[in-house]
N, C-alpha and C positions, 0 to 999 in steps of 0.2 A: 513537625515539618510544615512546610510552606504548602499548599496544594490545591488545583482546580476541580472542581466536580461536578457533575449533571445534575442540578437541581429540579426546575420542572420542565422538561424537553418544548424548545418554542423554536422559535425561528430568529438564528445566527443574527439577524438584522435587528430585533427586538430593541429595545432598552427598558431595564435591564433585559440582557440575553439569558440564556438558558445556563452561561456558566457561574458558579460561584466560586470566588478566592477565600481562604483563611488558612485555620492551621487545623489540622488534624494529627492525630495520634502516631512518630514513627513504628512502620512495620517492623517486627520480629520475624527472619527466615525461621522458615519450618523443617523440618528433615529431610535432606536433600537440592534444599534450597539457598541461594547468597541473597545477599541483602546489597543491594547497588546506589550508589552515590549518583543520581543522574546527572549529568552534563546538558546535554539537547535532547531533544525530541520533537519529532518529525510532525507536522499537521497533517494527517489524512482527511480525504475525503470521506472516509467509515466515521472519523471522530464528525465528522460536519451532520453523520444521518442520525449515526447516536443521540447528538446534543437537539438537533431537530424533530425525532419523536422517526424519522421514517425506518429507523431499529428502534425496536423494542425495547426499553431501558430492562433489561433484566434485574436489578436491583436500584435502588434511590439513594442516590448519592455516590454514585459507582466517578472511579477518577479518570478518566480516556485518558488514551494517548499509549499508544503501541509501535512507535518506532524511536525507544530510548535507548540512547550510548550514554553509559558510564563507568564508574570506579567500581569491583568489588567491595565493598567496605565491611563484612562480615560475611561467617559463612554457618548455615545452620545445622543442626547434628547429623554427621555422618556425609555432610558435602567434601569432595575432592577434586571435583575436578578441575576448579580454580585455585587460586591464592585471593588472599586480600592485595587488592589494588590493578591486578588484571582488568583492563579494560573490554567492556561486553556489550551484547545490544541484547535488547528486549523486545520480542517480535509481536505478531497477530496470534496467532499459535502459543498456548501458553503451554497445554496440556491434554494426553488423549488417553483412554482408558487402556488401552494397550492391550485388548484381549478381545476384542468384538471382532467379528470379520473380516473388516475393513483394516484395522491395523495391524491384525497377522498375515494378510494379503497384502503389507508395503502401501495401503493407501489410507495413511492417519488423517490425511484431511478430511474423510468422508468418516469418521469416528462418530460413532450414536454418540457419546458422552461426550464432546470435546469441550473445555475450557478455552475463551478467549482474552488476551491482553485488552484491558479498558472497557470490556461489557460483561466478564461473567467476576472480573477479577480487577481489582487498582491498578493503572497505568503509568505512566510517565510523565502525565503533567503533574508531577512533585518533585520536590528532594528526593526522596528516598522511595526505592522500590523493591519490591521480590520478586523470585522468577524460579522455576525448578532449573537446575544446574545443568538438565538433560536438554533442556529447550532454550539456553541461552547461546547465542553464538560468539563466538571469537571474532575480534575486527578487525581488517587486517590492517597493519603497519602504513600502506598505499595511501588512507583515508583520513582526514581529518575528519572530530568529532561531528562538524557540522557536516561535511560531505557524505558522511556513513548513515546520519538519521534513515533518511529516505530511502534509502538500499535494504532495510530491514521488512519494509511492506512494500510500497511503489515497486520497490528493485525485486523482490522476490515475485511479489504477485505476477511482476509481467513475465518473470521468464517462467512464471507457469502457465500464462496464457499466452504465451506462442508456441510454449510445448503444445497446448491443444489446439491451436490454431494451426498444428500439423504443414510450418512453413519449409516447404522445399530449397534446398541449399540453391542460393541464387535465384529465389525467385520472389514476387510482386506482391508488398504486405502493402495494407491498408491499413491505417489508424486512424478512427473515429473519435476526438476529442486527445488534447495536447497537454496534459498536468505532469504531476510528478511521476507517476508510471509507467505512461506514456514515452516520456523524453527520455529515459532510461531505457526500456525496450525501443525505442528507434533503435540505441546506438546496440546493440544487440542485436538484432538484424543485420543493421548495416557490414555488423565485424562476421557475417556469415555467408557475407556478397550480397544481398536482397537490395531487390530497389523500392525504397518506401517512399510511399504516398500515406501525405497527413492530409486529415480533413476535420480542421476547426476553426471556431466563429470566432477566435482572436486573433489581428494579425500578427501581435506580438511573437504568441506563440508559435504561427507561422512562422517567421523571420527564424526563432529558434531552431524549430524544425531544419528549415535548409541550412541551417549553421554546422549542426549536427551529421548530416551528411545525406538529410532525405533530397530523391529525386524532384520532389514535387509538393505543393502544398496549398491547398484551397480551402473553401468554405466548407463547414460542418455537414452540409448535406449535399457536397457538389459530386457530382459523378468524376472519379479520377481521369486520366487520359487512357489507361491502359486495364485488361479486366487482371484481375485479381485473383492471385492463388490461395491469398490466406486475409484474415481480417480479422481486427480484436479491435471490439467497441470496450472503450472505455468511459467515455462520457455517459452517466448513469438517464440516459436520454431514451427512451424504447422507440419512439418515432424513427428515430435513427436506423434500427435493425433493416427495415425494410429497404433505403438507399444503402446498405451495407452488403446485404444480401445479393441486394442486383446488380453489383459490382464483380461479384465473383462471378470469376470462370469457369467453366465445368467441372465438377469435382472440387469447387473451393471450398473454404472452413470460415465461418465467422465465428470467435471465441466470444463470446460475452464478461465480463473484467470482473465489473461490482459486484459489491455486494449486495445491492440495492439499484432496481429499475425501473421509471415509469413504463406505464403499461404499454405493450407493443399491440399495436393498430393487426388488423386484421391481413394474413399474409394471401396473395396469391400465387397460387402453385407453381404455377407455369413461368410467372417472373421471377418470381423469389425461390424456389427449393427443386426445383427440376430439373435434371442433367448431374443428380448428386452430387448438390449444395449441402452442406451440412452446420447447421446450427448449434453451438454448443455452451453449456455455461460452464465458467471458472470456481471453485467453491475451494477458498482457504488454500495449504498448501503443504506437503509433507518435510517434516525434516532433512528428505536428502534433497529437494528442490533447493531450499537452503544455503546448503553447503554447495550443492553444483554453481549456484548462483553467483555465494561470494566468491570463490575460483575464480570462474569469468572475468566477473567484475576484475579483478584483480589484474590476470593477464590482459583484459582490454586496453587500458583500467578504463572503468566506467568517470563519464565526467558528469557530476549532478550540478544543476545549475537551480541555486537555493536564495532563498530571503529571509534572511534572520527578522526574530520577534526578541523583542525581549521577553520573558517568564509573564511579566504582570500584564502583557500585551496577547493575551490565550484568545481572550474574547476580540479581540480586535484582527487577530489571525484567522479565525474562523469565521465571521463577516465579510473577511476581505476574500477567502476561500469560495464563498458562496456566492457573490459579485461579482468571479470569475478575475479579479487584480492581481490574483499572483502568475505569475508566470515561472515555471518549475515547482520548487517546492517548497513551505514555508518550515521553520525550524525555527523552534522556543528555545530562547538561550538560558539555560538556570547562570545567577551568580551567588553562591553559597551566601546565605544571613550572617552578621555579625558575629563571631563565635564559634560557626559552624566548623 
């Protein structure tokens, strides 16, 4: 199969960049697992720190890319829960040990052992992928392939960080930086009455924002008009936390998104966490986050506003990511090889 992988983690901008194109070996599903024909796949900003060295490569030559819709095209011994040819996504979440604390207590994303899609395990910038059967989602009928990429990380990530960003029905979110998760959790908000205020340093994304249905929309670090119940810093920016913080209103919540932050500058008390302000971070996300999400999504229906790549254009998607030129979210189109 056709496929991209991390070779020595540099920087997006490089020539050559940190990704490599050829052929590698098709996967064999394992037990319990389907073997999937990918269509698209989502560009995340986690695939941007990956390839950039600020994650950890856990292995050399590992393939990123964890928001893929495709075909079932096999299934491995003793999988049911699919057919061959069910269309499915492949998320961040690959796999959790299912028996540590954390997962008998309903919170798998906080799993000691957890497996990830494109850093502990091959991704979806290929042809062909694996996935355990338990952790693949169903997509709904609403979405075309390209519109569903970004709804598998972007789209779940945010509705678990406004779940922690503890937003009151009808009330005043803040969003710090405008990408794929972002413009997906506006409209999330919005369909829960909330008046949102963006704040990022593009005005593209700007213009998106009030399109979408936010109140209001400014610079990256501009103080909103109104203080703030809840807030989720998305832009993996730490300088930020501090005007984020001081935004909120007594007893606000800033959720923190990434997975990946530069360093947050020194807080003071009295401006920033006093009058119980509360700071929180995001980490992964559990399977019934998931399913509440696509729901949602559904009955909304969530609109994602996307930029196709072509497959051979991985490395030039993820430059453009890092330059800040996409606006929504980027999505690698596969077109099956001759024969395939």
């Amino acid at each position: 199969m056709r496929a991209w992988w991390v070779d020595v983690p540099r920087s997006a901008r490089a020539h050559p960049g940190p990704l490599v194109f050829g052929e590698r070996p098709d996967p064999v599903p394992g037990p319990g697992e389907v073997l999937v024909r990918v269509l698209v796949c989502g560009v995340c900003r986690t695939d941007l720190h990956l390839a950039e060295g600020d994650l950890a490569p856990r292995r050399h030559g590992v393939i990123p890319g964890h928001e893929a819709v495709g075909r079932v095209e096999a299934l491995g011994p003793g999988s049911e829960r699919f057919v061959v040819g069910d269309r499915v996504g492949i998320a961040w979440l690959r796999g959790t040990c299912g028996e540590c604390r954390f997962c008998a207590s309903g919170r798998e994303n906080l799993c000691e052992a957890p497996r990830f899609t494109g850093w502990d395990d091959d991704g979806g910038y290929a042809e062909l992928a694996v996935v355990r059967e338990d952790f693949a989602y169903r997509i709904p009928e609403e979405f075309g392939d390209r519109d569903a990429a970004p709804l598998l990380c972007s789209g779940i990530i945010g509705y678990r960080a406004l779940k922690r960003a503890q937003l009151p029905d009808g009330g005043r979110l803040g969003i710090y930086g405008f990408g794929g998760s972002a413009h997906i959790t506006a409209q999330l908000a919005v369909h829960r009455g909330a008046a949102v205020y963006v704040m990022t340093r593009s005005p593209k994304a700007r213009e998106l924002a009030l399109e979408l249905g936010a109140a209001w929309a400014g610079g990256a670090a501009d103080e909103p008009p109104e203080k703030l119940d809840s807030a989720i810093l998305f832009a993996p920016v730490g300088t930020l936390v501090l005007p984020a913080l001081a935004a909120l209103d007594r007893g606000g919540t800033l959720a923190v998104a990434g997975i990946h932050l530069s360093d947050i500058p020194a807080l003071n008390y009295h401006e920033h966490l006093f009058q119980e302000r509360q700071l929180r971070s995001v980490t992964a996300n559990t399977r019934v986050d998931g399913e509440e999400f696509f729901r949602l999504a559904e009955e909304i229906p969530i609109r994602t506003t996307t930029v196709p790549y072509a497959f051979e254009d991985a490395g030039r998607a993820l430059a453009d990511l890092a330059e800040d030129r996409i606006t929504g979210a980027a999505v690698l189109e596969l077109t099956p090889a001759a024969g395939a």
